[in-house]
C-alpha positions as CSV (number, residue, x, y, z in Angstrom):
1,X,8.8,62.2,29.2
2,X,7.7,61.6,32.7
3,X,9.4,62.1,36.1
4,X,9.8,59.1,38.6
5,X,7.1,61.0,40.8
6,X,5.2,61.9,38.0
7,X,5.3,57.9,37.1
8,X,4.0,57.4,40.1
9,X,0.9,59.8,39.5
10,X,0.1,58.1,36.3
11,X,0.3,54.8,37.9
12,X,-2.0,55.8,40.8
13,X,-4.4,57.4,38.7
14,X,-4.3,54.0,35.9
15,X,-7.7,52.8,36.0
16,X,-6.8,49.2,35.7
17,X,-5.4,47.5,38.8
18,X,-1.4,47.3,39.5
19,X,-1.5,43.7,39.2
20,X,-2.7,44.3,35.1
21,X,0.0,47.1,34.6
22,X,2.8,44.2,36.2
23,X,1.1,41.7,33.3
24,X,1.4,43.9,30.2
25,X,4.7,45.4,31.6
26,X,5.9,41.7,31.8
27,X,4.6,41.1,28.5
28,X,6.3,43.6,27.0
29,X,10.2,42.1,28.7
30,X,9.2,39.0,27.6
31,X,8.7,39.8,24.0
32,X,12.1,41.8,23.8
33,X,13.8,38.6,25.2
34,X,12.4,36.6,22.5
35,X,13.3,39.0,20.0
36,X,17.2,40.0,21.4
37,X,17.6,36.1,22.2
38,X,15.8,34.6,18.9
39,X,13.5,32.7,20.4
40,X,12.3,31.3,23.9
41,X,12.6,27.3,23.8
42,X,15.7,26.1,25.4
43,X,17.5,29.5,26.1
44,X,18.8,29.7,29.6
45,X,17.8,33.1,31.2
46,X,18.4,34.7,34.4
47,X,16.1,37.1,36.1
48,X,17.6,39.4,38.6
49,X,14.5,40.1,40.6
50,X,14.0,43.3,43.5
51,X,11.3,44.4,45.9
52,X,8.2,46.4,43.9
53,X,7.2,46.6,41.1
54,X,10.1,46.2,38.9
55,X,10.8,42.9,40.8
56,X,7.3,42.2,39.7
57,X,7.6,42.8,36.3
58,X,10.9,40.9,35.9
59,X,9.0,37.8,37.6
60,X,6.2,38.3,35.1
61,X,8.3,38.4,32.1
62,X,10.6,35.3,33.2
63,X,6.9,33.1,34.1
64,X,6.0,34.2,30.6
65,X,9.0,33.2,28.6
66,X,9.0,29.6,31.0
67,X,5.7,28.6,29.4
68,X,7.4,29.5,25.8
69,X,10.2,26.2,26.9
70,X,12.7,28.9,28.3
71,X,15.1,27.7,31.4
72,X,14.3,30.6,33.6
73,X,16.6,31.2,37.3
74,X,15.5,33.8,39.0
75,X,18.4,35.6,41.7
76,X,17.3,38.1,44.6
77,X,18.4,41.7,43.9
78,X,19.2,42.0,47.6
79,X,22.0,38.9,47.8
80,X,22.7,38.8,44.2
81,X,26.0,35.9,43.5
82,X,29.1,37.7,42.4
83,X,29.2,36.0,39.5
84,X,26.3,34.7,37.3
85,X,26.8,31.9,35.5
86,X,26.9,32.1,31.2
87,X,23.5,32.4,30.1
88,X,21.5,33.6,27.0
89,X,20.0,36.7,28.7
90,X,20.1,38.5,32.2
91,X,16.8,40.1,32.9
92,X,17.7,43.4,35.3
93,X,14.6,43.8,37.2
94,X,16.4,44.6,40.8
95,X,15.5,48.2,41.1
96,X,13.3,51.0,39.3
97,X,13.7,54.2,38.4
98,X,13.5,55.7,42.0
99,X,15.9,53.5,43.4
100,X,18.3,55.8,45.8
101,X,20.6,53.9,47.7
102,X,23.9,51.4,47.1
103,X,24.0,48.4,44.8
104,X,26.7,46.4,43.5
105,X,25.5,44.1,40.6
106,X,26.8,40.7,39.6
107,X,29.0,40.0,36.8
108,X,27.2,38.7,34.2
109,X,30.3,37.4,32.5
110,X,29.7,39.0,28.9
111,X,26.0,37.6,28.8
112,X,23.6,40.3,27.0
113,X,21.4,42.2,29.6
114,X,17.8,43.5,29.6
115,X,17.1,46.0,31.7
116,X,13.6,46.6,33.0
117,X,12.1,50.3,32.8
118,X,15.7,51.6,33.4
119,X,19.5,49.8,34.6
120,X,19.2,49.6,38.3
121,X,21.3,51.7,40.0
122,X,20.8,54.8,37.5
123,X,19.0,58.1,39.0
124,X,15.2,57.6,36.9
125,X,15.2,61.8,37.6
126,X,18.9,62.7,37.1
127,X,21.0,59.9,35.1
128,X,23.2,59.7,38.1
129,X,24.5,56.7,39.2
130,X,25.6,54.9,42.3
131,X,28.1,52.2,43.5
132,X,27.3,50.1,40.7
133,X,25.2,50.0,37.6
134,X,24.4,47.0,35.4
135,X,25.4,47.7,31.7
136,X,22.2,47.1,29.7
137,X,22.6,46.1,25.9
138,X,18.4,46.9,25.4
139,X,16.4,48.9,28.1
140,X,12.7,48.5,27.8
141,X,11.0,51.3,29.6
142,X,7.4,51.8,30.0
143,X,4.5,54.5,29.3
144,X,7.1,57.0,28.7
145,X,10.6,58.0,28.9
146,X,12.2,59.1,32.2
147,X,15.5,61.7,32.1
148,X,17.5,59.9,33.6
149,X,17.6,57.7,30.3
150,X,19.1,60.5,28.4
151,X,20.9,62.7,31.3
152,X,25.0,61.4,31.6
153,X,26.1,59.4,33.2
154,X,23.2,57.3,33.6
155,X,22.6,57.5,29.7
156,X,25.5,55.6,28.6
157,X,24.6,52.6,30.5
158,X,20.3,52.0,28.9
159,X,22.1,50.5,25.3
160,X,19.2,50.6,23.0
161,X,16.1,52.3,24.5
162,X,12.2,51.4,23.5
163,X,9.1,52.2,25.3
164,X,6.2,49.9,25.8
165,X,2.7,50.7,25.5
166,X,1.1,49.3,29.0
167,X,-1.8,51.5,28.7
168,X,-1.7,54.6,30.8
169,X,-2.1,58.1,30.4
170,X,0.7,60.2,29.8
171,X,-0.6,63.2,28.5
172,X,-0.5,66.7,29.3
173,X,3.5,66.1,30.6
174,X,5.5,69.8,30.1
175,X,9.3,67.8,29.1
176,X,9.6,66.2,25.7
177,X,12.5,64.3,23.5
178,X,13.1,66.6,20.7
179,X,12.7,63.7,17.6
180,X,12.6,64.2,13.5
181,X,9.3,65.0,13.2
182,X,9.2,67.6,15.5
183,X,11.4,69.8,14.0
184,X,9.9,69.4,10.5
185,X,7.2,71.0,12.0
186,X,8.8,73.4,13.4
187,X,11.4,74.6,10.4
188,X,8.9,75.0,7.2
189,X,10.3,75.8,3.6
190,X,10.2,79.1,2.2
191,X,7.7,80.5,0.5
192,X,7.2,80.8,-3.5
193,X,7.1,84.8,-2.7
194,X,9.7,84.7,-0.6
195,X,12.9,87.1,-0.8
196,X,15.9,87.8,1.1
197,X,14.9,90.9,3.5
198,X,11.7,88.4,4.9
199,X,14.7,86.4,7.2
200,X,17.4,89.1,7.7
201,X,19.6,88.5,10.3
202,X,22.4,90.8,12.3
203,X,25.0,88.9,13.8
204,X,27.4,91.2,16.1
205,X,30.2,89.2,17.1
206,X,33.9,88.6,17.3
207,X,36.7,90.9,18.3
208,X,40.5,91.7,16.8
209,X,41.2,88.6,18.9
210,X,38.8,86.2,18.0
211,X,37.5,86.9,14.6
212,X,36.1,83.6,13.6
213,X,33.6,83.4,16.3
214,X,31.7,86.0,14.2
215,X,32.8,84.0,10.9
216,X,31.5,80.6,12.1
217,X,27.9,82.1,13.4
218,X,27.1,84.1,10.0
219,X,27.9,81.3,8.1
220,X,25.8,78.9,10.3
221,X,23.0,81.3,10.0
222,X,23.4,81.2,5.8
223,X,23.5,77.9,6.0
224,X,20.0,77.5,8.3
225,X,18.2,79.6,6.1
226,X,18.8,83.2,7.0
227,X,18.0,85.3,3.6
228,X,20.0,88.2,4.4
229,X,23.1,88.2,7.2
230,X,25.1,91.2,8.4
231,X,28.1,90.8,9.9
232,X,29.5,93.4,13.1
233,X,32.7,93.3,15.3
234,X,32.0,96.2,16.8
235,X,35.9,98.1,16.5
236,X,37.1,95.4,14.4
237,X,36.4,97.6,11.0
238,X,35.3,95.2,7.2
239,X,36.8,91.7,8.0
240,X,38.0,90.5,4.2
241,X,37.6,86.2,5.7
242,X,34.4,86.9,6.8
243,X,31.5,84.5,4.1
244,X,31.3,86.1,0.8
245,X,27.9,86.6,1.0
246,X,27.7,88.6,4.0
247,X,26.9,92.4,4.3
248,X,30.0,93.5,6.6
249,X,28.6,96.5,8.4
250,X,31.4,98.3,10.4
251,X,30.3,99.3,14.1
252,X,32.0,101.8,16.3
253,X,33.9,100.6,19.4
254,X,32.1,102.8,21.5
255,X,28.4,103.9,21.5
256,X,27.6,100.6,18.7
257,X,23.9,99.7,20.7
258,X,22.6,103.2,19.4
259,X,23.9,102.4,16.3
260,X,22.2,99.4,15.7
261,X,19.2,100.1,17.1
262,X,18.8,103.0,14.9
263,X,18.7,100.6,11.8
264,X,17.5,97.7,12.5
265,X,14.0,97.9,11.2
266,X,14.8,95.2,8.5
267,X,15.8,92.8,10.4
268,X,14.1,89.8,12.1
269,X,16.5,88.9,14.6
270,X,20.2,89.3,15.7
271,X,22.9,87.0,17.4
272,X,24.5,88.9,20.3
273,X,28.1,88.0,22.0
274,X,30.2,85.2,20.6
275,X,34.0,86.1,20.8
276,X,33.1,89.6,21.6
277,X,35.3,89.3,24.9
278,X,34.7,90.9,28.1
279,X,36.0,94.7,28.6
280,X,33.7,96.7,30.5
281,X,32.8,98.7,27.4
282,X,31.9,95.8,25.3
283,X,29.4,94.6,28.2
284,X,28.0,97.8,28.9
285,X,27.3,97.9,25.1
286,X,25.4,94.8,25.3
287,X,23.5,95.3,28.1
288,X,21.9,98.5,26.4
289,X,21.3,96.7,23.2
290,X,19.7,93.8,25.3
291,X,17.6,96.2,27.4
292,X,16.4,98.8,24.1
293,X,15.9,95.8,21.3
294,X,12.3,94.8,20.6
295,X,13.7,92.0,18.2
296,X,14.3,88.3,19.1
297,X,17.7,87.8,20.4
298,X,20.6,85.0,20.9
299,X,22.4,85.4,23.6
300,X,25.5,83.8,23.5
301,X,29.4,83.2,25.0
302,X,30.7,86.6,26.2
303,X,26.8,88.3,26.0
304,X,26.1,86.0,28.5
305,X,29.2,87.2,31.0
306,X,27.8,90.8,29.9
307,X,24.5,90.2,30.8
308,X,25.6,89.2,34.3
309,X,28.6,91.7,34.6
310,X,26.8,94.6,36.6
311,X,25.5,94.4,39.9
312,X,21.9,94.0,39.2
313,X,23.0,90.9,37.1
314,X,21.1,89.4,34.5
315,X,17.7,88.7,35.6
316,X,16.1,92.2,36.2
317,X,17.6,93.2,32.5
318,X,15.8,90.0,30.9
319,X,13.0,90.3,32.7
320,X,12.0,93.7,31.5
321,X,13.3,93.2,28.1
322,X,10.6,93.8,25.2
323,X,11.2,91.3,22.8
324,X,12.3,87.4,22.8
325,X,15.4,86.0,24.2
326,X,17.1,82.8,23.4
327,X,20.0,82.5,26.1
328,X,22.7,79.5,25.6
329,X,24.7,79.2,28.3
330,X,27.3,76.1,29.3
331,X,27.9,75.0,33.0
332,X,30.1,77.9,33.9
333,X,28.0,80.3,31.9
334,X,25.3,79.2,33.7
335,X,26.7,79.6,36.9
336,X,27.4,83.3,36.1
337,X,23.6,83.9,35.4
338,X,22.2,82.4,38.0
339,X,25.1,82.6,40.8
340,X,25.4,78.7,41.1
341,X,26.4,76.0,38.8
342,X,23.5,73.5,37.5
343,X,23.6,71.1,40.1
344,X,22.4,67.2,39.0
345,X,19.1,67.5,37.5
346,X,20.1,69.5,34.5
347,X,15.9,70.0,33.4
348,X,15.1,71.4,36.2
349,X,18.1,73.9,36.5
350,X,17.1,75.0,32.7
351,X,13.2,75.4,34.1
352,X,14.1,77.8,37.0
353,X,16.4,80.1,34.6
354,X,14.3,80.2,32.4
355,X,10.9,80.8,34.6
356,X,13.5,83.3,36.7
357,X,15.0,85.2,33.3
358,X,11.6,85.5,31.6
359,X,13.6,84.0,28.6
360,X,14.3,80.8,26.9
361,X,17.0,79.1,28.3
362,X,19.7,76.1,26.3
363,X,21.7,74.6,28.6
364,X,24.4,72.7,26.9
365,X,25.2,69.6,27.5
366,X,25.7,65.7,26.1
367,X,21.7,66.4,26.5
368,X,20.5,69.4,25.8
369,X,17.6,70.9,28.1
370,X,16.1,73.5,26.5
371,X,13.5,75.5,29.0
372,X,10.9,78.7,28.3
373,X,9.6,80.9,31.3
374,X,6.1,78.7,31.2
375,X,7.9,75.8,32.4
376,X,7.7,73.7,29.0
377,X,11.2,71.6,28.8
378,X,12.6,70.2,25.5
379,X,15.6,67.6,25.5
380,X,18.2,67.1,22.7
381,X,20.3,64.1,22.3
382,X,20.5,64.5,18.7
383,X,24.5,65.6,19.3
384,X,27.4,63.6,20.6
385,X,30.9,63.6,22.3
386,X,32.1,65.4,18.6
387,X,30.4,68.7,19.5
388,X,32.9,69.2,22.1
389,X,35.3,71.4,20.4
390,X,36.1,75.0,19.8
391,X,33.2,76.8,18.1
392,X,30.7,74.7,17.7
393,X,29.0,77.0,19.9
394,X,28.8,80.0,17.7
395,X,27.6,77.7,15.4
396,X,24.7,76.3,17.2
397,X,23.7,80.6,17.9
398,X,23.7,81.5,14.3
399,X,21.6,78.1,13.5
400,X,18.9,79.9,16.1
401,X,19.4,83.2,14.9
402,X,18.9,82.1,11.3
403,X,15.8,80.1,12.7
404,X,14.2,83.1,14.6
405,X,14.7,85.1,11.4
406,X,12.7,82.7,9.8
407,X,9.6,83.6,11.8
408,X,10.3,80.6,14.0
409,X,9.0,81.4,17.7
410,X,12.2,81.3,20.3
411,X,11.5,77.8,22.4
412,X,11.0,75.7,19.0
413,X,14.0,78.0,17.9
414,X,16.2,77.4,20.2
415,X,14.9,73.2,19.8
416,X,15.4,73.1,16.5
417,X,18.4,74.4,16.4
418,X,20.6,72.2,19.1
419,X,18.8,68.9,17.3
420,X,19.8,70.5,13.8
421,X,23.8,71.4,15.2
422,X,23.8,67.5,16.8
423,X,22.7,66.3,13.7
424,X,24.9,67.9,11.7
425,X,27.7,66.4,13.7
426,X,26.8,63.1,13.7
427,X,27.2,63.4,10.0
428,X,30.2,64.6,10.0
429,X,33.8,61.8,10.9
430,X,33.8,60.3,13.7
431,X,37.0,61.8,14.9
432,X,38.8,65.5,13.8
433,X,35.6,67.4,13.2
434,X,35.8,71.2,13.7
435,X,33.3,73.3,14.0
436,X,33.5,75.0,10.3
437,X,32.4,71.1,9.2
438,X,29.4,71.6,10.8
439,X,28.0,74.7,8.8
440,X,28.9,72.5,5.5
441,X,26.7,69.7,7.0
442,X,23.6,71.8,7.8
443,X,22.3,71.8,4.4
444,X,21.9,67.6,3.9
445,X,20.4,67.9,7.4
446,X,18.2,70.4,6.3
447,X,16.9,68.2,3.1
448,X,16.4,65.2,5.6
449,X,13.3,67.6,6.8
């Protein structure tokens, strides 16, 4: 995944001339016309051209598909009709991905649309959009993908996406779409010798008031392959609904971090925070085991408002913590870590708290941007609008948990386990799914590995 100015790079540095890169480029349009169109001969197109090279590849593709018998009209992006007339296919070629400033497309009166490198009008860095944006029912985009493909709004406007091959190099690029084959590399079976202490997991979670945020992250973590999960709510005493096959180990109210810090020499990893609420014992709590554990850590819900709850805040803690830390927060979680909300371009936001925090950082969101402190970027679509219900959240930090335990390291951890949770829900109905659905789903998407 490339940048707009990083596209620009890879163009300058192509070592063919711009005038091949416009050819291939309108090769590649022409051929997804044929192919969403079913043919070339007699179909009427209409080629919405710009200034650039967008404009140029749009003009390439609608010369090519000409000589193939096709009735090719091509309109000026600048003083575009208000209507275009029926036709078998609208090319959008009016403006690239660095396009910045007010469009109002035509209506294209229900004809399909092809949109070149990305829908005019959306942000090629942030998905945002202005005035106006052409739907597009296929966007062909070239090299590589750009964010603002996959980053809302802009996403739900590219229809199906595919990337064309124009020959340049895109290598050595720090952001990457987290796909299939990725995390089967990541997430490896167990072992022949294996046995239940190798992936132990403590998850401390929950309070007297919300008991099944502990619940829904141990079973998670079961489900993703955690051999051995206990179970804490710190105050809360044994909970009899917590999963059967949990160890529930009863923590103190007060003076808990010592506690578990004096045993935890078994364990691979814990999950920290969900439910826990936010009394000023409960965070000071957390902020000692954060600052004392040499383990690798989730971090989520209510340890996130602990870690930021004194006045040093969160960033001095994480930075001189020992061992590796997954944090997970949402917009307004966010916002308490790093004293200001996201802002538009969500990767970079995930970048700078990481790089600040020394820690891996999963910002939620329709996509995901997960970040580590070197400046590496992972981004999750795998989940949808279903996700957005009570829960899910503890569900996506005991899928981590159970993944560090595993022996996976924190950034393909914390990757892994948002495109394992958005996979899980896309499996599950399309409307009334909770989050306890999810930890039921894990396994099948567990087997498709």
């Amino acid at each position: 995944m490339v940048t707009p100015d990083e596209m620009r790079r890879i163009d300058a540095a192509a070592p063919e001339p711009v005038e091949v890169l416009i050819e291939r480029a309108g090769a590649a349009v022409a051929l997804a016309a044929v192919r969403m169109v079913g043919g070339a001969y007699a179909k009427r197109i209409t080629v919405i051209v710009g200034p650039g090279n967008n404009g140029a590849d749009g003009r390439s593709a609608g010369r090519r598909l000409a000589e193939r018998g096709a009735q090719v009209r091509y309109i000026d992006a600048a003083a575009p009709p208000s209507q275009i007339a029926p036709c078998d296919l609208v090319i959008d070629a009016a403006y690239g991905t660095g396009f910045r400033g007010v469009w109002t497309p035509p209506d294209v009166q229900g004809s399909p649309v092809l949109a070149v490198d990305i829908p005019s009008g959306v942000d090629g860095l942030t998905g945002q959009c202005g005035s106006g944006v052409l739907v597009a029912d296929r966007t062909v985009t070239f090299a590589a993908l750009k964010p603002g493909l996959l980053m809302a709004p802009g996403s739900a406007y590219v229809g199906a996406l595919e990337i064309a091959d124009i020959g340049l190099n895109t290598s050595g690029t720090s952001t990457h779409l987290v796909q299939h084959d990725d995390v089967s590399r990541w997430v490896v079976p167990r072992a022949a010798d294996a046995h239940k202490w190798r992936a132990a997991l403590w998850v401390i979670a929950g309070s007297t008031a919300m008991p099944g945020a502990a619940r829904l992250a141990a079973a998670a973590a079961q489900r993703a392959g955690a051999g051995m999960v206990y179970l804490s709510t710190p105050g809360a005493g044994v909970d009899p609904q917590a999963p059967t096959e949990v160890v529930n180990r009863p923590l103190a109210t007060h003076g808990w971090a010592d506690d578990v810090l004096g045993n935890s020499e078994r364990f691979h990893a814990f999950v920290l925070g969900p439910g826990m609420g936010r009394a000023d014992a409960t965070a000071r709590e957390i902020r000692s085991f954060v600052a004392n554990s040499a383990r690798p850590l989730v971090v989520d819900g209510d340890g996130l408002f602990a870690l930021a709850w004194s006045d040093d805040g969160a960033v001095p803690l994480l930075r001189s913590r020992p061992g590796p830390t997954v944090l997970t927060p949402h917009d307004g979680e966010y916002a308490l870590l790093a004293s200001r909300r996201p802002g538009v371009d969500r990767i970079e936001a995930a970048r700078d708290l990481a790089q600040r925090c020394g820690a891996v950082v999963l910002l939620k969101g329709p996509a995901t941007a997960v970040a580590d402190p070197s400046g590496r970027v992972a981004v999750v679509t795998a989940g949808d609008e279903r996700l957005a219900t009570a829960g899910t959240g503890d569900v996506l930090a005991g899928v981590i948990g159970a993944l560090l335990a595993t022996g996976v390291p924190a950034f393909e951890a914390a990757a892994a386990g948002a495109w394992l949770h958005g996979q899980a829900a896309r499996r599950g109905p399309d409307r009334g799914l909770v989050a306890s659905d999810l930890v039921s789903l894990l396994p099948t998407v567990l087997g498709s590995l």
